[in-house]
C-alpha positions as CSV (number, residue, x, y, z in Angstrom):
1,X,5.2,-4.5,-23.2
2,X,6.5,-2.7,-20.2
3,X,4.5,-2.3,-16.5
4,X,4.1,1.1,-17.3
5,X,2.7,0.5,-20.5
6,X,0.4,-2.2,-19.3
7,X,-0.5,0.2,-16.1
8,X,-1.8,3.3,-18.8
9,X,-3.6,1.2,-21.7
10,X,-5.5,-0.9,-18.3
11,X,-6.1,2.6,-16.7
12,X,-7.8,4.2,-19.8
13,X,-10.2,1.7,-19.8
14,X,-11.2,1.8,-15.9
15,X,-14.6,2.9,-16.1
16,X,-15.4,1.2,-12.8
17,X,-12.1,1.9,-11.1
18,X,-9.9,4.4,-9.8
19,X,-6.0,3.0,-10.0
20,X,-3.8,5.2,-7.7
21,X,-0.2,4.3,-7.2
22,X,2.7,5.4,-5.0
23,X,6.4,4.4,-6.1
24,X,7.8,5.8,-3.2
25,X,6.2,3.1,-1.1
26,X,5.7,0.7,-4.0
27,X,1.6,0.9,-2.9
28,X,-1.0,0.1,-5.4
29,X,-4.4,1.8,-4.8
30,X,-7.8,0.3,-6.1
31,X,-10.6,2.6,-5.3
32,X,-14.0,0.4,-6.5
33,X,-17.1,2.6,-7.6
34,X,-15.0,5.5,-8.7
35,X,-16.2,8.9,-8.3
36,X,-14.7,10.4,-11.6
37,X,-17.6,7.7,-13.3
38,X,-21.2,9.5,-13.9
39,X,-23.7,6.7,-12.4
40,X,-25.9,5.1,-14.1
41,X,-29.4,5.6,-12.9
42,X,-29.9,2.4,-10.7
43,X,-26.4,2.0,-10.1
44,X,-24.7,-0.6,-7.1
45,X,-22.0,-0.8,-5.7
46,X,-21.8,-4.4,-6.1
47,X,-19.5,-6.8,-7.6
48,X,-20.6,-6.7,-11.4
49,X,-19.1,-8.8,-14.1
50,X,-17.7,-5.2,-14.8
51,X,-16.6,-4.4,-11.9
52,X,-15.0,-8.1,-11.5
53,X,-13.1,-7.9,-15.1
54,X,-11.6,-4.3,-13.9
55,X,-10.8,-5.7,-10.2
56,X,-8.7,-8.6,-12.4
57,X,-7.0,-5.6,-14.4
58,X,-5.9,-3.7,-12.0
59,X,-4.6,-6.9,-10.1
60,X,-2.4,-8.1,-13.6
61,X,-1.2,-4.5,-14.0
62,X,0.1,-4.2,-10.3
63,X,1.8,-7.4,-10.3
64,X,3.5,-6.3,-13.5
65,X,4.4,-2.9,-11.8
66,X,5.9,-5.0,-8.7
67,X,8.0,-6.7,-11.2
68,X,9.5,-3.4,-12.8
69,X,10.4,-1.6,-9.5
70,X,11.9,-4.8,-8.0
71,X,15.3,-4.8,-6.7
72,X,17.3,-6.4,-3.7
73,X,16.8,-3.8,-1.4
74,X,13.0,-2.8,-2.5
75,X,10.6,-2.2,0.1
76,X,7.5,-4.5,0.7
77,X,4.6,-3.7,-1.4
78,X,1.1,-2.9,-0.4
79,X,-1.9,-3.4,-3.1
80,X,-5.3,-1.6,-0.9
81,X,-8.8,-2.1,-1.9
82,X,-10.8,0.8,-1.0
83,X,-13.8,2.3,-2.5
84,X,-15.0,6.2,-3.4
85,X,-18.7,5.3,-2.6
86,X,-20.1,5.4,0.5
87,X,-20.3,1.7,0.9
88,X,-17.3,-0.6,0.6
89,X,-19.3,-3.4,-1.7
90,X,-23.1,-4.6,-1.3
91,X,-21.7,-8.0,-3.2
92,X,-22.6,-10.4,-5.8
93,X,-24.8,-9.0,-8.7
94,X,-28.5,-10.7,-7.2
95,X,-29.8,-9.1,-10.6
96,X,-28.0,-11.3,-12.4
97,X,-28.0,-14.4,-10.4
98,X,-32.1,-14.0,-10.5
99,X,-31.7,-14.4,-14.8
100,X,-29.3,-17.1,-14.2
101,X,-31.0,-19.3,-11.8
102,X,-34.7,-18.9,-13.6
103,X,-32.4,-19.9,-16.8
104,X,-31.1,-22.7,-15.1
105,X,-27.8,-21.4,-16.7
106,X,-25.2,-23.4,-14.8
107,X,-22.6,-22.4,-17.0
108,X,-23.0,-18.2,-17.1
109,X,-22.8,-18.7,-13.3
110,X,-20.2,-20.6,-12.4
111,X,-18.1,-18.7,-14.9
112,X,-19.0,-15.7,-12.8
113,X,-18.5,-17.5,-9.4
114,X,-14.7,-18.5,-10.4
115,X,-13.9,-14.9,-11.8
116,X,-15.2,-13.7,-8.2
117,X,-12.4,-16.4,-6.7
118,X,-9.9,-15.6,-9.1
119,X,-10.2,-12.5,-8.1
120,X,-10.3,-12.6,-4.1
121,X,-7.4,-15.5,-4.1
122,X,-4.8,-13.2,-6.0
123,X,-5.5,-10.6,-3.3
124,X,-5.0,-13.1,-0.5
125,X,-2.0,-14.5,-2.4
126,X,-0.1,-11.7,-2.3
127,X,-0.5,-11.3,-6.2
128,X,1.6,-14.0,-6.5
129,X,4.2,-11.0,-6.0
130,X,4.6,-10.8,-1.9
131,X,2.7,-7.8,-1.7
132,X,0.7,-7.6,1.5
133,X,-2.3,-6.6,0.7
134,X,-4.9,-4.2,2.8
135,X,-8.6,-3.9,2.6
136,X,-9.8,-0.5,3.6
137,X,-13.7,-0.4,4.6
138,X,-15.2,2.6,4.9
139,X,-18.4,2.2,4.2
140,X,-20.7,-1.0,4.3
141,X,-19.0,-4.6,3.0
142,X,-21.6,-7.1,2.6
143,X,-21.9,-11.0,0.9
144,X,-19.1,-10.9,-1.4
145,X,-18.3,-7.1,-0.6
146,X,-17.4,-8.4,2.8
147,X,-15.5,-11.7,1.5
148,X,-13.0,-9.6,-0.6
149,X,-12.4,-7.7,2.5
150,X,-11.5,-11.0,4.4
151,X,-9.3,-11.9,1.7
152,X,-7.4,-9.3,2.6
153,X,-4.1,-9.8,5.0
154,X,-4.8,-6.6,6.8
155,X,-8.5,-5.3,7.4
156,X,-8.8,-1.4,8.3
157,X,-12.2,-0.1,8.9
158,X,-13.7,2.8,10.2
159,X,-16.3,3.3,12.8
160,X,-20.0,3.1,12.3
161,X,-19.5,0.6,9.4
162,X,-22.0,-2.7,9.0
163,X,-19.8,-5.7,7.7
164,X,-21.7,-9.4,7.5
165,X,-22.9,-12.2,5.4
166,X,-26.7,-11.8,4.8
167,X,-27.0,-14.4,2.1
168,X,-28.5,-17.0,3.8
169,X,-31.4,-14.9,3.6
170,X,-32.4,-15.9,0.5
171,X,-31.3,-19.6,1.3
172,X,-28.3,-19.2,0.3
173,X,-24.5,-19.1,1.6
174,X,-21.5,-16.8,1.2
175,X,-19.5,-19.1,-1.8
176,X,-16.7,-17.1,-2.8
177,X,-14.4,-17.6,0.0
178,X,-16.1,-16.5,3.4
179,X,-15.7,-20.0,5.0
180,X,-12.1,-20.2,4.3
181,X,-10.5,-16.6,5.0
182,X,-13.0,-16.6,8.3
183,X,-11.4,-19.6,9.4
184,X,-7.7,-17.8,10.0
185,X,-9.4,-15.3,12.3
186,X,-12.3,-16.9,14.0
187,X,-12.8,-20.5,14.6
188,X,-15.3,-22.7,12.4
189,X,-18.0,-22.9,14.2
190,X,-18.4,-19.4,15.3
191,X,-17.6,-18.8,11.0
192,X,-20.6,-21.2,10.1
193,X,-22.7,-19.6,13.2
194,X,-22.3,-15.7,11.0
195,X,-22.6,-17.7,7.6
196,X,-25.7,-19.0,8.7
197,X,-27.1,-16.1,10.8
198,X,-27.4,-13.6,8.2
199,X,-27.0,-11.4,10.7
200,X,-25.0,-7.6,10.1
201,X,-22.2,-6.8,13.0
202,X,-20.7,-3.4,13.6
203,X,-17.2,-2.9,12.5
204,X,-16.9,-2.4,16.8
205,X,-17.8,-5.9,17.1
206,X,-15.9,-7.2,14.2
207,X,-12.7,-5.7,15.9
208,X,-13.7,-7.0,19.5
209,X,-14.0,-10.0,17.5
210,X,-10.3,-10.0,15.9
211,X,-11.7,-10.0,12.3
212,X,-11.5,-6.4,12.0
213,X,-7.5,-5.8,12.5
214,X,-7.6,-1.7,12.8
215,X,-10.6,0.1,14.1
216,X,-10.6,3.8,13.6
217,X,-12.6,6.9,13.3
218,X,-14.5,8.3,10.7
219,X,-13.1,9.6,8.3
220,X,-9.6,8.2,9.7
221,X,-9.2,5.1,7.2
222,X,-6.6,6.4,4.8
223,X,-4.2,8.0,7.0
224,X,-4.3,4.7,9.3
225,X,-3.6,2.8,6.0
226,X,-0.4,5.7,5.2
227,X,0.7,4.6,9.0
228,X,0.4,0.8,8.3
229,X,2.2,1.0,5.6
230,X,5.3,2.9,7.3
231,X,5.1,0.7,10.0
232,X,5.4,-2.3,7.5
233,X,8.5,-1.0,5.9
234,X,10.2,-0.3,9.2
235,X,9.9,-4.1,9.3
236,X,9.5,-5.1,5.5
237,X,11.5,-8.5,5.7
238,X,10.3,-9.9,9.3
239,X,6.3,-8.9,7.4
240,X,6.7,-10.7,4.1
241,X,8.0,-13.3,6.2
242,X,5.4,-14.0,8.8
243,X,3.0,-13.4,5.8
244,X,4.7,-16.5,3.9
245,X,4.4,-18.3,7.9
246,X,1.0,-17.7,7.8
247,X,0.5,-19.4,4.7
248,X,2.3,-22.2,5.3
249,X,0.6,-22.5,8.9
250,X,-3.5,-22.1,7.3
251,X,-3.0,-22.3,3.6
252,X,-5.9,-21.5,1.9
253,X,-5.8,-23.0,-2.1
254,X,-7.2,-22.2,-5.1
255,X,-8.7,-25.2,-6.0
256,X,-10.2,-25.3,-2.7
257,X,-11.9,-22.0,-3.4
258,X,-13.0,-23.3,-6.3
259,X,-14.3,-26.7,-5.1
260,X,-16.7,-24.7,-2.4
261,X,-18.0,-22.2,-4.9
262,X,-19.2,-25.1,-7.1
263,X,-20.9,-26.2,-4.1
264,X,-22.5,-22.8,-4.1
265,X,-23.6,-22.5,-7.8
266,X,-25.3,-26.3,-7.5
267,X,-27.1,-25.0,-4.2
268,X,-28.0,-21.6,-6.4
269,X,-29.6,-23.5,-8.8
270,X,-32.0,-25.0,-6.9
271,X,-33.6,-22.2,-5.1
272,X,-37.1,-21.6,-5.4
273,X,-39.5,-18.8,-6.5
274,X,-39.3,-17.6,-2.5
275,X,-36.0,-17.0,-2.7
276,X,-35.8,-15.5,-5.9
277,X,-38.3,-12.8,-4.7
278,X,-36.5,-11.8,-1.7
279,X,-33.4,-11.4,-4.1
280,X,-35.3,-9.4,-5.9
281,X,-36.1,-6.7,-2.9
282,X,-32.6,-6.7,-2.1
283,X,-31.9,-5.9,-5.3
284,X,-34.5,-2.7,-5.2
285,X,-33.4,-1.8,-1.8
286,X,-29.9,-1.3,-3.0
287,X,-31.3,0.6,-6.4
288,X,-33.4,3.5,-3.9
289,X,-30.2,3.3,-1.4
290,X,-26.7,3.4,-3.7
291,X,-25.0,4.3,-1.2
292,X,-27.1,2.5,1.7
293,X,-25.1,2.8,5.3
294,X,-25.3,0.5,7.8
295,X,-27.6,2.5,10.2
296,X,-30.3,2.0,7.2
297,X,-29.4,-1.5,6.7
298,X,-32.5,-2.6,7.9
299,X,-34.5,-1.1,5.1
300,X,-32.8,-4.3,3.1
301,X,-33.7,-6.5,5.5
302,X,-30.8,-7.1,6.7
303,X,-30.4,-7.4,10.3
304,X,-28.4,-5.2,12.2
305,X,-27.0,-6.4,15.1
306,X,-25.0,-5.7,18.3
307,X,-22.4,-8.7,19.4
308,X,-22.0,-10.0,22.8
């Protein structure tokens, strides 16, 4: 079976996903919470187990389609992950990690946990392909929303946008990578300081902070992504090759991903009734607010704050 072939049978069955693609510029698009989808009443934009299997898709199906359009003087490709609601990704399923932990069902959860690092490690590995990929936030990127963002090589945000790790309040920590890709643009300490604050940072901080690589206005994102993207391929070997520097100089392995995030399902387990509960509000608040932004994050509880 050819890319294309593998491309159209994995687009028709995108419910969760819009796939866009550019062969001019040999750029993948993957817009989460598509529009052209009726919601569900209740709906999130989080990071389902059917949101994670289409994510995976799309990720096999562009690799494939990197691998048809290669040649020796192809330009450098570009996979983005972008969304079409107004938030970027609330993160992990809490609905689901509430039935899991009350089940004690160690299994159910890790299997989600490593389909969440599969998932953000082919993104920060290029797809295996030497694609460089971009993560365009638009909207809020919380928890794990916010991890698959710093998986990313490139982070583009736009203004006005609330970007943190709230998990630890619920007792909990950010398992599916946040440690690791935080580590290549802040160091440690200040990483563990926001894994354990739980606090909610303006995407103006998070680019005072060099997390946040391009800081635009609203409404800005994709045409600063279209102007990335040309500037890359003005300079398409010397960027695929400080990308392969940069892994070489801070790898980041799969295995380790997936040693921390057993570390994060043992912790999960052993959360209390407390804990549970507060879960459980986030998960309402995010039901009433679908498209939540972060100047009503605090009706989640989640605290919005201003750095420095």
């Amino acid at each position: 079976m050819n890319a294309a072939d593998l491309l159209s049978r994995s687009s028709s069955d995108f419910r969760l996903l819009r796939p866009q693609h550019d062969d001019a510029t040999r750029t993948s698009w993957c817009f989460m919470h598509a529009a052209r989808t009726p919601r569900e009443s209740g709906y999130r934009a989080c990071f389902s187990t059917a949101l994670i299997k289409e994510v995976r898709a799309f990720q096999k199906a562009t690799a494939a389609r990197i691998d048809a359009t290669a040649s020796p003087d192809a330009r450098l490709a570009h996979v983005v992950l972008a969304s079409d609601a107004d938030v970027f990704n609330l993160g992990g399923d809490l609905d689901l990690f509430c039935r899991l932990i009350r089940e004690q069902n160690r299994e159910l959860l890790l299997a989600y946990a490593r389909a969440c690092v599969e998932g953000v490690y082919a993104f920060h590995a290029h797809l295996d392909r030497e694609a460089h990929s971009i993560a365009l936030v638009q909207g809020d990127a919380l928890g794990g929303g916010f991890e698959a963002a710093l998986s990313c090589q490139t982070i583009i945000a736009e203004e006005g946008v609330g970007m943190g790790l709230p998990e630890v309040l619920f007792d909990l920590f950010p398992g599916m990578g946040a440690y690791s890709f935080l580590c290549k643009r802040v160091a440690p300490k200040f990483a563990e300081e926001m894994m354990l604050n739980g606090n909610v940072y303006s995407s103006e901080d998070m680019h005072r902070m060099g997390i946040v690589d391009i800081l635009v206005p609203r409404g800005e994102g994709v045409q600063a992504v279209h102007d990335f993207i040309r500037r890359n391929q003005r300079i398409s070997h010397a960027r695929a090759a400080m990308n392969r520097v940069r892994d070489i100089a801070q790898p980041i392995t799969l295995s380790e991903l997936m040693r921390i995030t057993e570390v994060w399902v043992d912790t999960a387990l052993q959360l209390g009734e407390k804990s549970l509960r507060t879960m459980e509000r986030l998960v309402r608040a995010q039901e009433k607010r679908p498209t939540m932004s972060s100047t009503t994050a605090e009706h989640a509880d989640l605290p919005l704050v201003q750095a420095g």
